[in-house]
N, C-alpha and C positions, 0 to 999 in steps of 0.2 A: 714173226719174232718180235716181241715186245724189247724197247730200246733197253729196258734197262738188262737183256741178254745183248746188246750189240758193244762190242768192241769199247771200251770207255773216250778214247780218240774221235770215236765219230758218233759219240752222244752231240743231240745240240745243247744241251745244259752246260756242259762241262767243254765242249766243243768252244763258245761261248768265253767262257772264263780263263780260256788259255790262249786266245787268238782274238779274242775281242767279238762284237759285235756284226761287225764288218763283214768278219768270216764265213758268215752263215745265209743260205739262201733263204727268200722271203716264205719258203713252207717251211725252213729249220726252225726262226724266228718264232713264226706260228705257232708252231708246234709246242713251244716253250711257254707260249699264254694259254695254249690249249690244256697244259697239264698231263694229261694220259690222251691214250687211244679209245678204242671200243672194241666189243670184241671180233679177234680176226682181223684189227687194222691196227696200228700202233697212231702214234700221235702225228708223225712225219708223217702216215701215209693220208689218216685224216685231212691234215694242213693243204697238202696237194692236190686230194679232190676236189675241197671247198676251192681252191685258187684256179683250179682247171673248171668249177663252175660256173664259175662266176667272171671270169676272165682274165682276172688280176687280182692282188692285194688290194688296189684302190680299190676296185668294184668291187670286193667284198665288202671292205670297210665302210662302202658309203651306202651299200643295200640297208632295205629299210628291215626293222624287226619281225614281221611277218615273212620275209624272204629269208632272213637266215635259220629262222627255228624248226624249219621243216626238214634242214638238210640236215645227212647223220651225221653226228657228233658236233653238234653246233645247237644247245640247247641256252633256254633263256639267260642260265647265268653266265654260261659261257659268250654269249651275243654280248650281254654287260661288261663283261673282262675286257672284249675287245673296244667299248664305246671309252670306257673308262680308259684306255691304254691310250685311244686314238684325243680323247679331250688332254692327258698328260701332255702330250705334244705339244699340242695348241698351247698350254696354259707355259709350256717349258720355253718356246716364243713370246710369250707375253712378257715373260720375266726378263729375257734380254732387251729388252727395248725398253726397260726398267733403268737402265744403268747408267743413260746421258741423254743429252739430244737427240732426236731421231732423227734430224737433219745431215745429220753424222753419220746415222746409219741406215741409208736409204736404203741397201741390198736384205738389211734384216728386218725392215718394215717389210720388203716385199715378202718375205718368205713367210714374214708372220699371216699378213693379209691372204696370201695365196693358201695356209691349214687352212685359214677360219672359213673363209669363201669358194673355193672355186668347185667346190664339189657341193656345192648348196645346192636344188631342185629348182627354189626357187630365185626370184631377187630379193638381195636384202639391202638396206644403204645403215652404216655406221659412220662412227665418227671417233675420231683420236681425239680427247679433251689434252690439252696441252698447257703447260704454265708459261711466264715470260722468259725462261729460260728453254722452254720447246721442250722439257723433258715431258714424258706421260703422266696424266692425270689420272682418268681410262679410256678403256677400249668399250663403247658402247653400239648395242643394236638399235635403230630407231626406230624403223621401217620395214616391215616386211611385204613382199607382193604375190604375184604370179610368176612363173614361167616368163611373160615377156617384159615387167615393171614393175616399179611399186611406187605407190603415192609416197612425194618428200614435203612436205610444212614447213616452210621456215618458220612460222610460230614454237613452234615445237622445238626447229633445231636450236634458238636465241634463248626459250627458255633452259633449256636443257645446260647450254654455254654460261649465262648467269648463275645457274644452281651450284654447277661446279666450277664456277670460277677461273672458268679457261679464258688463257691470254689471245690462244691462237687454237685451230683446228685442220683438222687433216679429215676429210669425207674419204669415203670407201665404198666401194656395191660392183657389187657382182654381176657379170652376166650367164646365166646360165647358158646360150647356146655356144659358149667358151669362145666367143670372139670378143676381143678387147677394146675394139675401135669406139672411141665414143660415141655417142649418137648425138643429131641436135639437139634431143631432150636434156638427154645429159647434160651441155653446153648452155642449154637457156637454166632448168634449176639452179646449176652451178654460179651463173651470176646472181643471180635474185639471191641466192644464202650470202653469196658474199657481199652484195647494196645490203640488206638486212641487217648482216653481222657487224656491217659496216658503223650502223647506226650505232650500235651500243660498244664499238671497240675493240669489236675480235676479228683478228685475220683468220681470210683463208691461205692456210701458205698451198694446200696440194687438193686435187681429188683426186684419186687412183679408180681405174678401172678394172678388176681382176676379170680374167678369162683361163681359160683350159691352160694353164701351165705359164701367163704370160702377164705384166701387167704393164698400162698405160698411165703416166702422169701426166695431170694437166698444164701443171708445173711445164715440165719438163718441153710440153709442146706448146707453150707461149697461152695457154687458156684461160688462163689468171689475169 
């Protein structure tokens, strides 16, 4: 039965707009980027496959283009809709940490850092440019790697600090085997950017570690 014969109460569109967002399980949701069904499956029923294939919502979401175009009802511009939906996010985080100090809002740094990264493949390291009042400058990528690391420059990170004019910084990277612990690698770059930064006047106030669901401040554990 195609949704728009199902009861109007238990449409997810309208389902949605009378109960919120909230209401609705992560295949209703779906279903609702998805637009229609195919034939012989409505859109809910589509939603449910892909999320029974793939494991989850996340692991749909984070599969690459090649894995989702093959499955039915999940063709190129519909893979788009959902990249697009999934960068909204991200970018709807970026906006709140827009609005003051981040040091004021260390729980919405986290959650911003944990869209952009933890579901990355590989390692990435960025950096929060920050002004003397700690508000956001930007959010930038500097460094990309492998699975186990990626090369950090502190050339690069001082030029990048001077370009834009940041008072202070905040590092970030990810570890893809989703464990958060920092490594000694991490620990010795981390000082080298901050003697470095030191030179020309920019703090490091944090580096953060993200992992599968979790993140580590250096801050926070006296690393700075």
């Amino acid at each position: 039965m195609a949704i728009h014969e199902w009861p109007k109460r238990e449409r997810p569109r309208e389902k949605l707009l009378e109960h919120g967002p909230q209401a609705l399980s992560d295949a209703e949701l779906l279903a609702i980027l998805l637009g229609s069904g195919v034939r012989g499956s409505s859109a809910v029923d589509v939603a449910r496959n892909l999320i029974a294939r793939f494991g989850s919502i996340r692991e749909l979401l984070r599969a690459e283009q090649h894995e989702c175009v093959s499955e039915l009802g999940l063709g190129p511009a519909r893979y788009a809709l959902l990249r697009a939906a999934l960068e909204l996010s991200r970018r709807h985080h970026l906006d709140r940490l827009r609005t003051g100090p981040l040091l004021a809002n260390p729980q919405t740094t986290r959650e911003f850092l944990l869209a952009q990264l933890r579901d990355r493949p590989y390692e990435v390291f960025c950096c929060m440019h920050l002004d003397s009042r700690h508000r956001l400058i930007a959010f930038e990528e500097l460094f990309r790697g492998t699975v186990d690391g990626a090369s950090v420059h502190p050339r690069e990170v001082v030029r990048e600090a001077l370009a834009r004019n940041s008072a202070a910084l905040i590092f970030a990277h990810n570890h893809p085997s989703g464990v958060a612990e920092p490594s000694a690698a991490d620990e010795l770059i981390t000082q080298r950017l901050r003697d470095s930064l030191a030179l020309v006047d920019v703090r490091v106030l944090d580096h953060i570690v993200v992992g599968d669901g979790a993140c580590i401040s250096f801050a926070e554990r006296g690393l700075l």
